[in-house]
VMD Tcl script that builds the backbone (N, CA, C; Angstrom):
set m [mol new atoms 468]
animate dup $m
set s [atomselect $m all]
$s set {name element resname resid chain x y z} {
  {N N UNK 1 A 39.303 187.888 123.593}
  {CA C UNK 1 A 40.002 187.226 124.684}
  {C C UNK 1 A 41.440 186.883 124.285}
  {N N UNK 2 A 41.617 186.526 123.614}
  {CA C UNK 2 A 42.820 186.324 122.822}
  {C C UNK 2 A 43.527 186.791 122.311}
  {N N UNK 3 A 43.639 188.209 121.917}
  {CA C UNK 3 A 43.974 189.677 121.319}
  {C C UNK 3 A 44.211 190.367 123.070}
  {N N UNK 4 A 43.661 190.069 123.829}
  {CA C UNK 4 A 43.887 190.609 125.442}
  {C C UNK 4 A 44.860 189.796 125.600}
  {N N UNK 5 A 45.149 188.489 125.743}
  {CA C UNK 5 A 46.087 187.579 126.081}
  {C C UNK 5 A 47.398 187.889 125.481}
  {N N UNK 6 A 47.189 188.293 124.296}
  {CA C UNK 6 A 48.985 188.450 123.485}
  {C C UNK 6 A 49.050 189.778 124.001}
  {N N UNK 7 A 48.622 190.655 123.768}
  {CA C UNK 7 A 48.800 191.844 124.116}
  {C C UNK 7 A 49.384 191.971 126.051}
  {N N UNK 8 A 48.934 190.916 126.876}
  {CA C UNK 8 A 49.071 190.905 128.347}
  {C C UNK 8 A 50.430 190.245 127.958}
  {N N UNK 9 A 50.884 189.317 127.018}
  {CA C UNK 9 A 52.420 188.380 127.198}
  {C C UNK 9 A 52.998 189.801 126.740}
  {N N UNK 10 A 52.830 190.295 125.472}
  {CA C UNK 10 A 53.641 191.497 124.809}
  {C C UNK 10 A 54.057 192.427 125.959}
  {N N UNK 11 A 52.939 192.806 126.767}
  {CA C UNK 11 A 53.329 194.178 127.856}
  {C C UNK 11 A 54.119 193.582 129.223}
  {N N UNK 12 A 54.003 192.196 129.396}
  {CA C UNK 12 A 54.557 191.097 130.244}
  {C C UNK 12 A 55.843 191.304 129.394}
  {N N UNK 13 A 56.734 190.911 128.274}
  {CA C UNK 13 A 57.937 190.647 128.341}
  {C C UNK 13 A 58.866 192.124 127.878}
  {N N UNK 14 A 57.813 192.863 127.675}
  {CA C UNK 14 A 58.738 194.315 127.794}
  {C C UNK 14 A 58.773 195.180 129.121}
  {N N UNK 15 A 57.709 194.554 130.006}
  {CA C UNK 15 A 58.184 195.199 131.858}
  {C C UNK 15 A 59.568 194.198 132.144}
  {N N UNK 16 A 59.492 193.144 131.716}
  {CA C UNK 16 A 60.487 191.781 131.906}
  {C C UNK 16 A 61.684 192.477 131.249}
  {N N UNK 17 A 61.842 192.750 130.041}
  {CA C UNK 17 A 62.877 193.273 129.641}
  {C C UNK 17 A 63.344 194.532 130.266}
  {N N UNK 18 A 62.873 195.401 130.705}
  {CA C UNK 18 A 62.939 196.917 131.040}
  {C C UNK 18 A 63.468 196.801 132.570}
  {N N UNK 19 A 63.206 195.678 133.415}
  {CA C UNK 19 A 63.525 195.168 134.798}
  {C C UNK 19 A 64.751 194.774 134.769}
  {N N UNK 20 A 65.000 193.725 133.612}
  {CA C UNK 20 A 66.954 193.130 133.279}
  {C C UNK 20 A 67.531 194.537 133.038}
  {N N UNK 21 A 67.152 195.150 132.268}
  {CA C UNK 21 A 67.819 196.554 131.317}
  {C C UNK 21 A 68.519 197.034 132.836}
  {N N UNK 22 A 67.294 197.587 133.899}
  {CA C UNK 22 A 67.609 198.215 135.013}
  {C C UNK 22 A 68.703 197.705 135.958}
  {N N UNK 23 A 68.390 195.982 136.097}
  {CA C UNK 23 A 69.734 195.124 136.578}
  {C C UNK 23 A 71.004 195.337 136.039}
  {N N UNK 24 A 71.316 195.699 134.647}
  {CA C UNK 24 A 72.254 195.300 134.233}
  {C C UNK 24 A 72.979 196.626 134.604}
  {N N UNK 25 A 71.999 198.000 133.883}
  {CA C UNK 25 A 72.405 199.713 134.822}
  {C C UNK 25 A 73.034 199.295 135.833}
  {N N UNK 26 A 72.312 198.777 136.826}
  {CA C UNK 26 A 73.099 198.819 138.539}
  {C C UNK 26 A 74.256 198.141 138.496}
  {N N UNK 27 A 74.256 196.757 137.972}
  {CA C UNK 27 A 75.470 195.935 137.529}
  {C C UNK 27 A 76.464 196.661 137.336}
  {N N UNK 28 A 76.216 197.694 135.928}
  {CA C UNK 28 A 77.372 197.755 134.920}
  {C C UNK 28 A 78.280 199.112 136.279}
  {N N UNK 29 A 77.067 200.005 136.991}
  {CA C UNK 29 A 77.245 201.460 138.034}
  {C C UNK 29 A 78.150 200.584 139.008}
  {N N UNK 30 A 77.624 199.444 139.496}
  {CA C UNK 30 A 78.414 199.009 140.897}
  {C C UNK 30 A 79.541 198.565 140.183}
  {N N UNK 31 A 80.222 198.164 139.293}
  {CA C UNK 31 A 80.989 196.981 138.892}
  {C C UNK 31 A 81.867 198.586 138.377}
  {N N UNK 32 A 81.577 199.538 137.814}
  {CA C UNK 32 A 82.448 200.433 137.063}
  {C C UNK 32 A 83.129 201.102 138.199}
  {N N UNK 33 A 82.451 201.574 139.365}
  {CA C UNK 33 A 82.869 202.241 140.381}
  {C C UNK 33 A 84.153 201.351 141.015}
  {N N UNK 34 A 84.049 200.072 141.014}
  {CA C UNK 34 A 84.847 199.472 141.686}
  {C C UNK 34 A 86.025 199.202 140.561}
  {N N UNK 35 A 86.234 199.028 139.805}
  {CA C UNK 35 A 87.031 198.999 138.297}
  {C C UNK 35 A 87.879 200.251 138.393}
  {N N UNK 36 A 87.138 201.364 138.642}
  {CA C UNK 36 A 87.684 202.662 138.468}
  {C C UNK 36 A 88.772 203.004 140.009}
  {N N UNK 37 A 88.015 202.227 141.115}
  {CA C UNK 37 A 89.078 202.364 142.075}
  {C C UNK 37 A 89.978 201.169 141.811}
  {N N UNK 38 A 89.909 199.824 141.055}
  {CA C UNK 38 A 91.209 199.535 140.501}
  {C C UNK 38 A 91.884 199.963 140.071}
  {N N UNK 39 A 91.973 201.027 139.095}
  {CA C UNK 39 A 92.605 201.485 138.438}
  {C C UNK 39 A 93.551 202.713 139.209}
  {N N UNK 40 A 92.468 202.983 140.385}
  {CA C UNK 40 A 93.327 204.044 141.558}
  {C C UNK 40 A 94.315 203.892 141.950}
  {N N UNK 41 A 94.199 202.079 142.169}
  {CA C UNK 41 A 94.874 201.212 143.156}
  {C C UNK 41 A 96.421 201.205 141.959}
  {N N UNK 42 A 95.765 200.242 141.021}
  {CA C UNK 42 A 96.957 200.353 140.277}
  {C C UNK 42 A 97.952 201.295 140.006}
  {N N UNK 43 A 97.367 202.924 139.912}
  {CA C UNK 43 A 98.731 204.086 139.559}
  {C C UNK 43 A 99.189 204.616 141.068}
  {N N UNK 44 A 98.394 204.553 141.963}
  {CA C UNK 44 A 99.587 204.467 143.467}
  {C C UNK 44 A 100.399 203.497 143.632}
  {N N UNK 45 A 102.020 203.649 142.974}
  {CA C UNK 45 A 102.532 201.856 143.589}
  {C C UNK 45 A 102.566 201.583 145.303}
  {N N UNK 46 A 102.374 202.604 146.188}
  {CA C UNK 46 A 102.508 202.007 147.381}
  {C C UNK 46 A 100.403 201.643 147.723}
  {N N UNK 47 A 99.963 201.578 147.304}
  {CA C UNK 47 A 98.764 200.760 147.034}
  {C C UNK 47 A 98.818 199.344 146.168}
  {N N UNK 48 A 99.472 199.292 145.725}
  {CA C UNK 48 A 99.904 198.596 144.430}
  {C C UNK 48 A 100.501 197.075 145.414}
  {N N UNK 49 A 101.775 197.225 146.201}
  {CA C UNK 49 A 102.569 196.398 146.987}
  {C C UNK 49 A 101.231 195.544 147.819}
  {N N UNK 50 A 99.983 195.791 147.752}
  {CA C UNK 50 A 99.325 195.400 148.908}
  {C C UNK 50 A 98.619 194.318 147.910}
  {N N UNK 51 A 98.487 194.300 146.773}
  {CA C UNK 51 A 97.716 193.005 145.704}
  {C C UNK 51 A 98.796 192.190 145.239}
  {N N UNK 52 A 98.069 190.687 145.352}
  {CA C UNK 52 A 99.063 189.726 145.100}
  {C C UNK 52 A 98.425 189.253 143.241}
  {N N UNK 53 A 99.432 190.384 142.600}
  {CA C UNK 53 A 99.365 190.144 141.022}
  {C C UNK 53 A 99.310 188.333 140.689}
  {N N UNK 54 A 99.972 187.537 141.950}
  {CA C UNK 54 A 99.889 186.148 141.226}
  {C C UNK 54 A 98.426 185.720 141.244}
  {N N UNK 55 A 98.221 185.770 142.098}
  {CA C UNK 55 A 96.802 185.711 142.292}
  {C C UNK 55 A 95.567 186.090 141.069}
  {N N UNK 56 A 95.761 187.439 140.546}
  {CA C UNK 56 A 95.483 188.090 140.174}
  {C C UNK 56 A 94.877 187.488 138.581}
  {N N UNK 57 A 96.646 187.570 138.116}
  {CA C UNK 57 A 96.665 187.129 137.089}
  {C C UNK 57 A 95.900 185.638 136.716}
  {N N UNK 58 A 96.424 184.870 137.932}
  {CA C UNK 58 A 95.451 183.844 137.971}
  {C C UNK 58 A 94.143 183.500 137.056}
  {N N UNK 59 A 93.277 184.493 137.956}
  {CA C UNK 59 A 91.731 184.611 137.834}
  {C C UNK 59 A 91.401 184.859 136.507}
  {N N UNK 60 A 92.639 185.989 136.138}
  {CA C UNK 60 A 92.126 186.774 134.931}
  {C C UNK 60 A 92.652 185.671 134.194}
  {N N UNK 61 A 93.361 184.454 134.013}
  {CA C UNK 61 A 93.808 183.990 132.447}
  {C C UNK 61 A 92.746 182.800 132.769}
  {N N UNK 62 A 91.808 182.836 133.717}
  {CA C UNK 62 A 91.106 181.434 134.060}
  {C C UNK 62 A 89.727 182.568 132.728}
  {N N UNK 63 A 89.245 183.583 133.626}
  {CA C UNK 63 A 88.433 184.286 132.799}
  {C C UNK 63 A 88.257 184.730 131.549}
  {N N UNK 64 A 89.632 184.830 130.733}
  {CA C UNK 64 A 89.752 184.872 129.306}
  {C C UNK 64 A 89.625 183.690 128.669}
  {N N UNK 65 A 90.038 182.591 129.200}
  {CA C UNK 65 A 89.638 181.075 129.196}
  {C C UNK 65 A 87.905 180.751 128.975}
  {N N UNK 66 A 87.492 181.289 129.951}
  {CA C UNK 66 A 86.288 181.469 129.827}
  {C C UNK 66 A 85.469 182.472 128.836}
  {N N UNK 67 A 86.023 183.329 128.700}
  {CA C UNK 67 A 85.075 184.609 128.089}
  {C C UNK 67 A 84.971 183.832 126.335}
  {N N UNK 68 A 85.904 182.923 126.064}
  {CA C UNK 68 A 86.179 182.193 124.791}
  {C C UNK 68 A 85.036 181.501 124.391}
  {N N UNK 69 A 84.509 180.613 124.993}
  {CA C UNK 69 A 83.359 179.908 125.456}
  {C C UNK 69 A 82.017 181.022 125.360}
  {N N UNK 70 A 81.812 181.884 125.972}
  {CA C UNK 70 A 80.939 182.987 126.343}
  {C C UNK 70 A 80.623 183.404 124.916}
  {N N UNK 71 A 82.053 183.749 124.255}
  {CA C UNK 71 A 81.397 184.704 122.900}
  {C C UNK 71 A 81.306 183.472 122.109}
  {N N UNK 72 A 81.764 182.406 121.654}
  {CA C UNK 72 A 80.900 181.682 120.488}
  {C C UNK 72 A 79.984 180.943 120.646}
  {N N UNK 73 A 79.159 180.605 122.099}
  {CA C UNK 73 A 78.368 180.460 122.487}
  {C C UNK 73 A 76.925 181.610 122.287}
  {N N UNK 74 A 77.329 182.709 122.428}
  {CA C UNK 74 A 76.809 183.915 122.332}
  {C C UNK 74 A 76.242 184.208 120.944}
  {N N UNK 75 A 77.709 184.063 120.138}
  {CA C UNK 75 A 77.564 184.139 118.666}
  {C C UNK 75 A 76.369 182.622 118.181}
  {N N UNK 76 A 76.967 181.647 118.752}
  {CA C UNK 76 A 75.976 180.933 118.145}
  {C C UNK 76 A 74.494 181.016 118.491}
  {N N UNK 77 A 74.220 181.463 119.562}
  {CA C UNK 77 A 72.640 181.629 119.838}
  {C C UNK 77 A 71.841 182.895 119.406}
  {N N UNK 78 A 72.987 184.022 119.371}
  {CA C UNK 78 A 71.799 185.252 118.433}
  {C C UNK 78 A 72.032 184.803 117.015}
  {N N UNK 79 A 73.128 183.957 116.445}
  {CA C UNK 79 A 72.935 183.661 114.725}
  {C C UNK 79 A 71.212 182.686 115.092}
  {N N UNK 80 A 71.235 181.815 115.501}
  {CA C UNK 80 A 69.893 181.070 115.686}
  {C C UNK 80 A 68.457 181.701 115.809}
  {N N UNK 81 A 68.618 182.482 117.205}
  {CA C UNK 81 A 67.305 182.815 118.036}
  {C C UNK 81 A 67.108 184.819 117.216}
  {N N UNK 82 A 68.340 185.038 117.071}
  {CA C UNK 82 A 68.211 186.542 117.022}
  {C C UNK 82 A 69.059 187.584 117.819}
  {N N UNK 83 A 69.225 188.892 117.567}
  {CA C UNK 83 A 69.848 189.536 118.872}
  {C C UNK 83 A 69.249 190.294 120.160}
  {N N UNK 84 A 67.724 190.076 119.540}
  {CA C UNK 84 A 67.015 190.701 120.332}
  {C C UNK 84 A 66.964 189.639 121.683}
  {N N UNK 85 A 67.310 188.268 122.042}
  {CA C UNK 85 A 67.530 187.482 122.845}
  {C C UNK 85 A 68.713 187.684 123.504}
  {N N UNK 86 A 69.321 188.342 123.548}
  {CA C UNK 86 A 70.858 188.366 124.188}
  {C C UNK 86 A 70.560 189.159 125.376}
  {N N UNK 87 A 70.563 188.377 126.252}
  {CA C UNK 87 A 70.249 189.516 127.631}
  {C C UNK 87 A 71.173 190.444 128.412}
  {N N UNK 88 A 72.509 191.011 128.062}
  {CA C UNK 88 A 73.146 191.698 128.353}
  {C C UNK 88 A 72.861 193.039 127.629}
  {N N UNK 89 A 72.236 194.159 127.792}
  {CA C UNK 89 A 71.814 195.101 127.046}
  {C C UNK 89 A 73.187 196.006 126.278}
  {N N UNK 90 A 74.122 196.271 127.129}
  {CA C UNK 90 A 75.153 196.556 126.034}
  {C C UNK 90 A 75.550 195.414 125.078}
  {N N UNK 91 A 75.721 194.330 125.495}
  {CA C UNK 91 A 76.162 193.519 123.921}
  {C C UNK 91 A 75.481 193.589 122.930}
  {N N UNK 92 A 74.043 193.769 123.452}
  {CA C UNK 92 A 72.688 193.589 122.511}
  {C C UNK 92 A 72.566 194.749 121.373}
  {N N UNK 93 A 73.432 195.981 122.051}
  {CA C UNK 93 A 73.017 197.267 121.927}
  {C C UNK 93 A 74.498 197.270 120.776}
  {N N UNK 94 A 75.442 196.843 121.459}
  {CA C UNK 94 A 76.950 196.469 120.225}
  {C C UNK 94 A 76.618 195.843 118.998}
  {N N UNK 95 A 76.100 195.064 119.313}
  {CA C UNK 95 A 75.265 194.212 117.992}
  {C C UNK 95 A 74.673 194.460 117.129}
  {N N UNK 96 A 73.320 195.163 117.442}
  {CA C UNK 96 A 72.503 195.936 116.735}
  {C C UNK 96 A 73.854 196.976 115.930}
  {N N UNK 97 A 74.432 197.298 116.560}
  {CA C UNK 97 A 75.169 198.630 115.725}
  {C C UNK 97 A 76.571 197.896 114.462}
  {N N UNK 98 A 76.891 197.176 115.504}
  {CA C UNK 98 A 78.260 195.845 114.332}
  {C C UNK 98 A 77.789 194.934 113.870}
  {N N UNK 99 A 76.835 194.587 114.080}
  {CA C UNK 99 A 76.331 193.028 113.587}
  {C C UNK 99 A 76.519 192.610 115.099}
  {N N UNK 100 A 76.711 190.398 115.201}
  {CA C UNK 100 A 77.152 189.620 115.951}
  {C C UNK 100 A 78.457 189.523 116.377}
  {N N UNK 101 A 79.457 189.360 115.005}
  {CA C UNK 101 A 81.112 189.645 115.653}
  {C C UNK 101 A 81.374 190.933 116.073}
  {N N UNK 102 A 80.945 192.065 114.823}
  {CA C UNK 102 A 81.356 193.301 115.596}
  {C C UNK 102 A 80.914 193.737 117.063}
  {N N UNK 103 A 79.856 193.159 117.486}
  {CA C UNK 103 A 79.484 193.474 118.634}
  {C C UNK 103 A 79.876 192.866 119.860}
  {N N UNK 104 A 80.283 191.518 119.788}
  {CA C UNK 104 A 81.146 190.305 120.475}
  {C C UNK 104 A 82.198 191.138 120.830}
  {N N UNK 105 A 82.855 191.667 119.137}
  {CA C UNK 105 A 84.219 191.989 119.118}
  {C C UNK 105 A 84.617 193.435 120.566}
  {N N UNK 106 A 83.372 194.090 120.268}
  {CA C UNK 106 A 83.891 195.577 120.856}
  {C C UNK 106 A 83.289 195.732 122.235}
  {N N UNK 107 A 82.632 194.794 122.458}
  {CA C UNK 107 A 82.321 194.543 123.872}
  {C C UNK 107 A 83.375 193.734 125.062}
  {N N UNK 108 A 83.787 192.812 124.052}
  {CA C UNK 108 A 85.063 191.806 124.716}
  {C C UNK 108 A 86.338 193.055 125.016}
  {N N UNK 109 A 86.355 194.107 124.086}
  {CA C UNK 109 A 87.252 194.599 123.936}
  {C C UNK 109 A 87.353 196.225 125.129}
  {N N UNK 110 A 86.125 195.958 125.267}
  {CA C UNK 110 A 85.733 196.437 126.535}
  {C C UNK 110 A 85.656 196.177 127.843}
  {N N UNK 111 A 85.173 195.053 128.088}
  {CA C UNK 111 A 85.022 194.246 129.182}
  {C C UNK 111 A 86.182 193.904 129.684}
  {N N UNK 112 A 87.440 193.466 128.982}
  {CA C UNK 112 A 88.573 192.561 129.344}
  {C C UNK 112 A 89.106 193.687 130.111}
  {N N UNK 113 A 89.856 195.138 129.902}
  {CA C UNK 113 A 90.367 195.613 131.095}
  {C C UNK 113 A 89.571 195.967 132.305}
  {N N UNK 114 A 88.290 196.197 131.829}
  {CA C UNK 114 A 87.631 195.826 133.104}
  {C C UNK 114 A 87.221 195.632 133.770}
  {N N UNK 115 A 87.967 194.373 133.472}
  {CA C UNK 115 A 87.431 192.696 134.238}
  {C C UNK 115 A 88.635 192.429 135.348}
  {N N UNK 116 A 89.683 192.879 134.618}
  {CA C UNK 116 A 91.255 193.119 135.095}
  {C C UNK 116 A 91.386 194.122 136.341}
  {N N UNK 117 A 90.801 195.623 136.370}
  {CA C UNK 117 A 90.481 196.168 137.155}
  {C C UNK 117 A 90.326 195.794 138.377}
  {N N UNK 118 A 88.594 195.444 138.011}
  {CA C UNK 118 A 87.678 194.885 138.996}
  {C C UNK 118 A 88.213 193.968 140.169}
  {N N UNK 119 A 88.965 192.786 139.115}
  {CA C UNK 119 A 89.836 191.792 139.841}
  {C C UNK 119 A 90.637 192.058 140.784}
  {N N UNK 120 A 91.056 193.300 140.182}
  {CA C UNK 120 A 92.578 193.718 140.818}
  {C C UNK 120 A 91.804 194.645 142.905}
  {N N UNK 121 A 90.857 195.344 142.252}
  {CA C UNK 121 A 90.200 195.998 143.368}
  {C C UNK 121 A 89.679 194.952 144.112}
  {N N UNK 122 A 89.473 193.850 143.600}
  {CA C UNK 122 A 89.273 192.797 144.782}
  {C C UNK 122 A 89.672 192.051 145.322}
  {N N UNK 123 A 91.100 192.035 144.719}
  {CA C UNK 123 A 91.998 191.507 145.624}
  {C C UNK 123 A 92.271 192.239 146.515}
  {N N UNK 124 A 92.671 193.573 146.131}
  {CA C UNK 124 A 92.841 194.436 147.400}
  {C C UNK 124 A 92.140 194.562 148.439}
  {N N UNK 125 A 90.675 194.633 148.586}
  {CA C UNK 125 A 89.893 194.906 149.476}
  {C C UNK 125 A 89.848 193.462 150.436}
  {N N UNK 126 A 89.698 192.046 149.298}
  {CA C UNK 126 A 89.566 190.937 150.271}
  {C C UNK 126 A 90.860 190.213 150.490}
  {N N UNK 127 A 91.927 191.155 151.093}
  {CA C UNK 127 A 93.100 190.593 151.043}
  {C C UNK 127 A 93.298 189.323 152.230}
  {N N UNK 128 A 91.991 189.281 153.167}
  {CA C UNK 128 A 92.484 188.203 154.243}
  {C C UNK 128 A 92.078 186.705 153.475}
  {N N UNK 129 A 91.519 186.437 152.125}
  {CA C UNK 129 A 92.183 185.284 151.598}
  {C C UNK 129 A 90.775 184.839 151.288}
  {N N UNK 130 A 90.068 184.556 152.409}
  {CA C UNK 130 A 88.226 183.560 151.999}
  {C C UNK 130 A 87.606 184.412 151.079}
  {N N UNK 131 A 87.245 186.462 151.464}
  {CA C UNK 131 A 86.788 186.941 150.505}
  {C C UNK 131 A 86.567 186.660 148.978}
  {N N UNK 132 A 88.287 186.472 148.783}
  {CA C UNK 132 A 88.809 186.424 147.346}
  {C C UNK 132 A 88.532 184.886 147.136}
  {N N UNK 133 A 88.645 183.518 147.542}
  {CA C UNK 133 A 87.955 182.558 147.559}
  {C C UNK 133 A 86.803 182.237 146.979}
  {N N UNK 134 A 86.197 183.304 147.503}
  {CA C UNK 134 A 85.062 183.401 147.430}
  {C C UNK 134 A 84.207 184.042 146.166}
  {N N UNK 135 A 85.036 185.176 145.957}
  {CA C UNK 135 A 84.628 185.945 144.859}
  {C C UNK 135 A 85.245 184.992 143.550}
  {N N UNK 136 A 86.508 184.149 143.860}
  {CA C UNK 136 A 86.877 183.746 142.282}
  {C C UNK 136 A 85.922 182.163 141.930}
  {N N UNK 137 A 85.401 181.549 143.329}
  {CA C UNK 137 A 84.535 180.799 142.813}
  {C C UNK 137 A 83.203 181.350 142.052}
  {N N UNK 138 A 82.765 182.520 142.274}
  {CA C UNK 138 A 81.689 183.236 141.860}
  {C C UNK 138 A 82.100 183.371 140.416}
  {N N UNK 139 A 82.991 183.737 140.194}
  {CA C UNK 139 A 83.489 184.292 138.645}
  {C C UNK 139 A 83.569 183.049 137.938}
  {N N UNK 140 A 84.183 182.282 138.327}
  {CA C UNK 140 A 84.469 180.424 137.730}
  {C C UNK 140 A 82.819 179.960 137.312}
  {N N UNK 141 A 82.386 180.087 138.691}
  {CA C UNK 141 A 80.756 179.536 138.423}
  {C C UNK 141 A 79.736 179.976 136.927}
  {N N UNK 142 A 79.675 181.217 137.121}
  {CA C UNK 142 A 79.360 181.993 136.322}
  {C C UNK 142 A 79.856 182.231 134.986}
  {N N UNK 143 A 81.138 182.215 134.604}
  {CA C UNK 143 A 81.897 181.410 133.079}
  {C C UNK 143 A 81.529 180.247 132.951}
  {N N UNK 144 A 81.159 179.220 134.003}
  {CA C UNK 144 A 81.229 178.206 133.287}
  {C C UNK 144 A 79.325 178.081 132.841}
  {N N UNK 145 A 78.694 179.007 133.989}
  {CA C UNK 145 A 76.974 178.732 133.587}
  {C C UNK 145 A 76.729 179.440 132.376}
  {N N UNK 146 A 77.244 180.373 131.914}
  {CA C UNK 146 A 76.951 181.981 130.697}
  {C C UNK 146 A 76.526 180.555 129.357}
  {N N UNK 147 A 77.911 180.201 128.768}
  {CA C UNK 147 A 77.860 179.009 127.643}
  {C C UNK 147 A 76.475 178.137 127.842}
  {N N UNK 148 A 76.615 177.365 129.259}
  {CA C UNK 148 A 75.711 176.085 128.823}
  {C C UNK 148 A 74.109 177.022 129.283}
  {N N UNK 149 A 73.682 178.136 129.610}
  {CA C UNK 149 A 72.777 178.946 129.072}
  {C C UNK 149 A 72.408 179.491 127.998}
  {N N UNK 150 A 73.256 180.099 127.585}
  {CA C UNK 150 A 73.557 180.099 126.036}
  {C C UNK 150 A 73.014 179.200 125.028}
  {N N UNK 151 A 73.693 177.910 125.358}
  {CA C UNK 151 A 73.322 176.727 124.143}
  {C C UNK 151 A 71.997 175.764 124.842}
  {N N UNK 152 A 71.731 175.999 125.684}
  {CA C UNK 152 A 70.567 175.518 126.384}
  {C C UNK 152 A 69.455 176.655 125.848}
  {N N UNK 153 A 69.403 177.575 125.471}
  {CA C UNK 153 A 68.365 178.774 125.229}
  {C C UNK 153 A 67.800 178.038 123.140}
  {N N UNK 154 A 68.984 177.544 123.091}
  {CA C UNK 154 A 68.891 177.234 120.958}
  {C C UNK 154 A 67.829 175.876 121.346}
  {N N UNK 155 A 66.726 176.033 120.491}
  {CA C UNK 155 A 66.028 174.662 119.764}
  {C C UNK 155 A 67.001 173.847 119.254}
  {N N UNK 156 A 66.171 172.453 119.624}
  {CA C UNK 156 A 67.483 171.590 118.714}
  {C C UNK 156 A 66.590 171.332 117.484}
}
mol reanalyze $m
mol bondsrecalc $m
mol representation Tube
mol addrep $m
């Protein structure tokens, strides 16, 4: 009975894992497609005149602000728990291959243009003002939940 039971949690947190893995696929597919038409946006300058860079920039130095928080938060909970706990499957997957910093390192180093992109394609699209409102409270929210998940996941 009990040898059935671990074996039911074991096959329970690798459908669990294999379900995030698939989230994060669609994540990383929807989020790249739209990044990549930032980047459209950006080398047409008469596409270009239609995003308000103040704006822009904004978001993005609020988000590097944030992403600061994210990785030594990050770093401190796979030094604790492990890396097999890190639920972003590429960081997890950076990690395994660099260690914790190297993997922090080359993922951040990834992510940051585009994050910049992304931003930039959404300003464009939600240029009547609430969209983008809307989307930069989402991004704020979410920097500020990543950390206190993070250090909420460590035993004290």
């Amino acid at each position: 009975m009990r040898e059935n039971r671990k074996n039911l949690m074991i096959l329970s947190y690798r459908v669990k894992t294999k379900m995030i893995d698939f989230i994060w696929i669609l994540f990383f597919v929807l989020s790249a497609s739209y990044s990549l038409f930032g980047i459209y946006i950006y080398s047409r300058p008469y596409l270009r005149e239609r995003v308000n860079f103040k704006q822009v920039w904004g978001l993005f130095g609020i988000f590097c602000f944030l992403k600061i928080f994210d990785i030594l938060s990050t770093a401190y909970f796979t030094s604790k728990l492990g890396i097999s706990y890190e639920g972003n499957m590429f960081v997890r997957e950076f990690m395994n291959i660099f260690g914790i910093w190297g993997g922090l390192a080359v993922s951040t180093i990834i992510f940051i243009p585009y994050a910049f992109f992304l931003f930039l394609s959404v300003n464009y699209v939600a240029k009547n003002g609430r969209g983008w409102k809307i989307f930069k409270m989402i991004i704020i929210t979410i920097g500020v939940l990543v950390p206190i998940v993070n250090l909420g996941s460590v035993p004290i």
